[in-house]
Residue frames as a rotation matrix with the C-alpha (Angstrom) as fourth column:
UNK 1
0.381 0.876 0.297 7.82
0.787 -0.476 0.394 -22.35
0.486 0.084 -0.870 4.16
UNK 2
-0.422 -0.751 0.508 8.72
0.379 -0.655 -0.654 -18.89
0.824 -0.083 0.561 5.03
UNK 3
-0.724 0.232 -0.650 8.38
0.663 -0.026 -0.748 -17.36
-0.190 -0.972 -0.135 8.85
UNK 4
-0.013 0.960 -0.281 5.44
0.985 0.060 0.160 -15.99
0.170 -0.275 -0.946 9.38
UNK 5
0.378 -0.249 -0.892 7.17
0.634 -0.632 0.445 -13.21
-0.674 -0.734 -0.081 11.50
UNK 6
-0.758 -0.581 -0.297 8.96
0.238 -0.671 0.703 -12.05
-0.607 0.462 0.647 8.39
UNK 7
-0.788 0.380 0.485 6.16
0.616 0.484 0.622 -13.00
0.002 0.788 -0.615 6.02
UNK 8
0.446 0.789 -0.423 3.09
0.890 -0.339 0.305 -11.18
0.097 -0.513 -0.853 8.05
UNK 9
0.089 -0.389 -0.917 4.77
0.494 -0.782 0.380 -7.86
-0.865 -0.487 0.122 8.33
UNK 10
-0.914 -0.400 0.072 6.11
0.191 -0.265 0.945 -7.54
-0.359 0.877 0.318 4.83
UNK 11
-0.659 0.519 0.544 2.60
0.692 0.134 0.710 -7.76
0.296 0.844 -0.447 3.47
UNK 12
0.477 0.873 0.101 1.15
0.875 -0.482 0.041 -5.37
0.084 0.069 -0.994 5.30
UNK 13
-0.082 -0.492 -0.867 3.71
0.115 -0.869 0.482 -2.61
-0.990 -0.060 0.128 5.01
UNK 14
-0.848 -0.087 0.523 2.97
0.502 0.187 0.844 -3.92
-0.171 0.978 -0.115 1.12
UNK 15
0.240 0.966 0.096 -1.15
0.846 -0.257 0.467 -2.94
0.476 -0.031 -0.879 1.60
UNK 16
0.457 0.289 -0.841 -0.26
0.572 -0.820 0.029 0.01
-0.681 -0.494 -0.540 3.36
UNK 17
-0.312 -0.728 -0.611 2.02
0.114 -0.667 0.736 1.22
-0.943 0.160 0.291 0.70
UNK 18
-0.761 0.544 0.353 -0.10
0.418 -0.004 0.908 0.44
0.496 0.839 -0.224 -2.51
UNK 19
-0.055 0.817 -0.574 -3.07
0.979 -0.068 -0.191 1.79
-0.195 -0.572 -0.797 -0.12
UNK 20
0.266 -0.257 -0.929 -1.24
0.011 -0.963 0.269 5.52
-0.964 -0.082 -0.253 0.28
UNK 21
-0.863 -0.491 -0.116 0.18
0.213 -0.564 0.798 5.74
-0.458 0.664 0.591 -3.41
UNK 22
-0.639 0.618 0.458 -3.52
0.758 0.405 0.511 5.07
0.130 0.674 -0.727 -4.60
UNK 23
0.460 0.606 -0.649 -5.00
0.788 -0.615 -0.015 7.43
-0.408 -0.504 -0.761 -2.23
UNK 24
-0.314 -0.846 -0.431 -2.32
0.169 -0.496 0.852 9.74
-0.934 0.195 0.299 -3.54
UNK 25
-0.950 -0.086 0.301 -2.79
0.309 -0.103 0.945 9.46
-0.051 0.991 0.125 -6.93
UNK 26
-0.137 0.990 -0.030 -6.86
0.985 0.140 0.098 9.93
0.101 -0.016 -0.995 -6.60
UNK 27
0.203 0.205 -0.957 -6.35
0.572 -0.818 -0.054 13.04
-0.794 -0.537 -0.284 -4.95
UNK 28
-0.633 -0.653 -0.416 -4.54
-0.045 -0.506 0.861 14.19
-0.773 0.564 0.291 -7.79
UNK 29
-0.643 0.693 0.326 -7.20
0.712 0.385 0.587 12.64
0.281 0.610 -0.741 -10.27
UNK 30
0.301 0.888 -0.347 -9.84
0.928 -0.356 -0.107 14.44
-0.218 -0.290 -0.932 -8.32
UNK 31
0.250 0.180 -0.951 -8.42
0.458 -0.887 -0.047 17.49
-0.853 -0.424 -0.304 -7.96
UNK 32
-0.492 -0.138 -0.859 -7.00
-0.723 -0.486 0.492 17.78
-0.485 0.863 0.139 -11.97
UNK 33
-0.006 0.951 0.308 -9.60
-0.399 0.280 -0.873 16.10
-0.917 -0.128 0.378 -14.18
């Protein structure tokens, strides 16, 4: 089973980075229709 310590970090730098490209992209959506 993999450490925690490495495990638990990775996934939320994952959710924060699919978080911002979405927000990202929306803006764009919103602002060109």
């Amino acid at each position: 089973m993999a450490n925690d310590k490495v495990v638990l970090p990775t996934i939320a730098k994952f959710v924060k980075e699919m978080f911002q490209y979405c927000c990202y992209h929306s803006e764009i959506l919103l602002k060109n229709p």
